[in-house]
C-alpha positions in Angstrom: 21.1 -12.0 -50.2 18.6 -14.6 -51.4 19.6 -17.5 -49.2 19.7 -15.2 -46.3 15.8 -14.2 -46.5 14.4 -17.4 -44.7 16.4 -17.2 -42.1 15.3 -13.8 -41.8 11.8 -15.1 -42.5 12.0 -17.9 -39.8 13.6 -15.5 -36.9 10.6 -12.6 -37.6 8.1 -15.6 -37.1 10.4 -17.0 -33.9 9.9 -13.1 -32.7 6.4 -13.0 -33.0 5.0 -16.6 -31.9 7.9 -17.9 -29.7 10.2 -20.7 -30.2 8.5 -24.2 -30.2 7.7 -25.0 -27.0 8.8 -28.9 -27.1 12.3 -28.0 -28.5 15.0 -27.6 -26.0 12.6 -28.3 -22.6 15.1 -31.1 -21.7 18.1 -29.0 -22.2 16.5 -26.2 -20.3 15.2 -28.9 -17.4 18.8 -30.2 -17.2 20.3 -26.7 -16.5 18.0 -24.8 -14.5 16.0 -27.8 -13.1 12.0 -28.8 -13.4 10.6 -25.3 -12.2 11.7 -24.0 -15.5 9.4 -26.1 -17.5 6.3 -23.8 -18.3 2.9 -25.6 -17.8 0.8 -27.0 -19.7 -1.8 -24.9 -21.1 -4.8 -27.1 -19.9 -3.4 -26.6 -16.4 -4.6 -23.5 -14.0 -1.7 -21.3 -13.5 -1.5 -19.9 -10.2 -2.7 -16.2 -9.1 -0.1 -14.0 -8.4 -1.6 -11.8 -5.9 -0.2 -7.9 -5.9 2.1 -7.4 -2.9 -0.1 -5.9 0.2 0.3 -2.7 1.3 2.8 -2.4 4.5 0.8 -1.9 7.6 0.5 2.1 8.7 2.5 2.7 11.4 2.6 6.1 13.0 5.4 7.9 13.8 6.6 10.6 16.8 7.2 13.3 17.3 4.6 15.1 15.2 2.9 18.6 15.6 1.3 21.6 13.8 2.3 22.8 10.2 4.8 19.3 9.7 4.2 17.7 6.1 4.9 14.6 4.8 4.6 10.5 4.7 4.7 10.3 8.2 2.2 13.3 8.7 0.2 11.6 6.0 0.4 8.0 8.3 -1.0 9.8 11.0 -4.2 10.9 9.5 -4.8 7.9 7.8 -4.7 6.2 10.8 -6.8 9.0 12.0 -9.5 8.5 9.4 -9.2 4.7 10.2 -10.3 5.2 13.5 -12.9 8.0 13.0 -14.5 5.7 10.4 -14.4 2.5 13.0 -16.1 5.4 16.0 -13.0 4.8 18.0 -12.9 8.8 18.0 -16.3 10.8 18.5 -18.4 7.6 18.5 -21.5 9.7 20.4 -21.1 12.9 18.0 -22.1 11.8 14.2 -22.0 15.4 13.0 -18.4 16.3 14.2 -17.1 13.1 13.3 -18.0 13.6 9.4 -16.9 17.4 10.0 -13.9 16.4 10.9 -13.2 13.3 8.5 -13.9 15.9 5.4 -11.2 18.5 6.8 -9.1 15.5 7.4 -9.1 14.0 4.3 -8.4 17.9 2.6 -5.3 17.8 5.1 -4.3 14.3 3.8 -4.0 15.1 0.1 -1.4 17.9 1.2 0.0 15.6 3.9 -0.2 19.0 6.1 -0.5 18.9 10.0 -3.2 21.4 9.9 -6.3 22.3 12.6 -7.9 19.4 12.0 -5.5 16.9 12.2 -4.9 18.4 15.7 -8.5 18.2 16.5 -8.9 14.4 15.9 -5.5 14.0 17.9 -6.6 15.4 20.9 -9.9 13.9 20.6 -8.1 10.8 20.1 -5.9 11.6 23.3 -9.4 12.2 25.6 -10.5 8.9 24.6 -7.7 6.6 25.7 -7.1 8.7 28.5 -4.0 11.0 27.4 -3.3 14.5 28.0 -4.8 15.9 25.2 -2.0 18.3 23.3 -2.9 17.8 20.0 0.7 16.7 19.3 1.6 12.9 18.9 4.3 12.0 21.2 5.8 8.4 22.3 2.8 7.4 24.4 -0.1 8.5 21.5 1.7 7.0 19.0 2.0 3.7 20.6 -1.8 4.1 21.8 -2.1 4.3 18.1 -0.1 1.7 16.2 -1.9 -1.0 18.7 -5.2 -0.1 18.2 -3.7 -0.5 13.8 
């Protein structure tokens, strides 16, 4: 048991600070080639940036009382615009009216009487009959104004 305790000894420290960093880094060059050689710590390591967010794109057919990701697509888009005044630039008090019921129908991803409002005003101003439903021809009014 006694001339097993430093090697016990020497693998707890091996755990704890890592294996010295100079032995085996030709070895490990050889067989998975120069990328695998860590850098030195004097040199900046590069960022790794989080991966971005896919782009919203909205989705048809969508009408009253549907839920979900797609549902919840749509009104973030929705809020997008109402926030840029590409819906209800001229009316300040309905556009925050209907951002705050928005938002409430967002958490819930619920199609609800909001949603439908800031559809069809999005439908009046691009010229579309406003239904308060998105079909093909709103959705693709939307995703190239995203």
């Amino acid at each position: 048991m006694r001339t097993r305790l430093p090697t016990v000894i020497a693998g707890a420290f091996l755990l704890l600070l890592g294996p010295d960093p100079g032995l085996g880094q030709q070895a490990k060059q050889d067989r998975l080639g120069a990328a695998a050689v860590p850098a030195p710590l004097d040199q900046p390591r590069p960022l790794v940036m989080p991966p971005k967010r896919p782009a919203i794109r909205v989705a048809y057919p969508l009408k009253l009382r549907m839920r979900g990701r797609k549902v919840a697509d749509l009104q973030e888009a929705l809020l997008t615009f109402l926030k840029r005044g590409l819906i209800l630039a001229d009316d300040e008090a309905t556009r925050k009216h209907l951002t705050k019921g928005l938002t409430s129908e967002r958490k819930k991803q619920y199609f609800g009487r909001y949603t439908r409002r800031a559809v069809s005003s999005f439908q009046r101003a691009r010229g579309l009959r406003p239904t308060g439903e998105v079909d093909r021809a709103t959705a693709e009014a939307m995703n190239a104004l995203l």
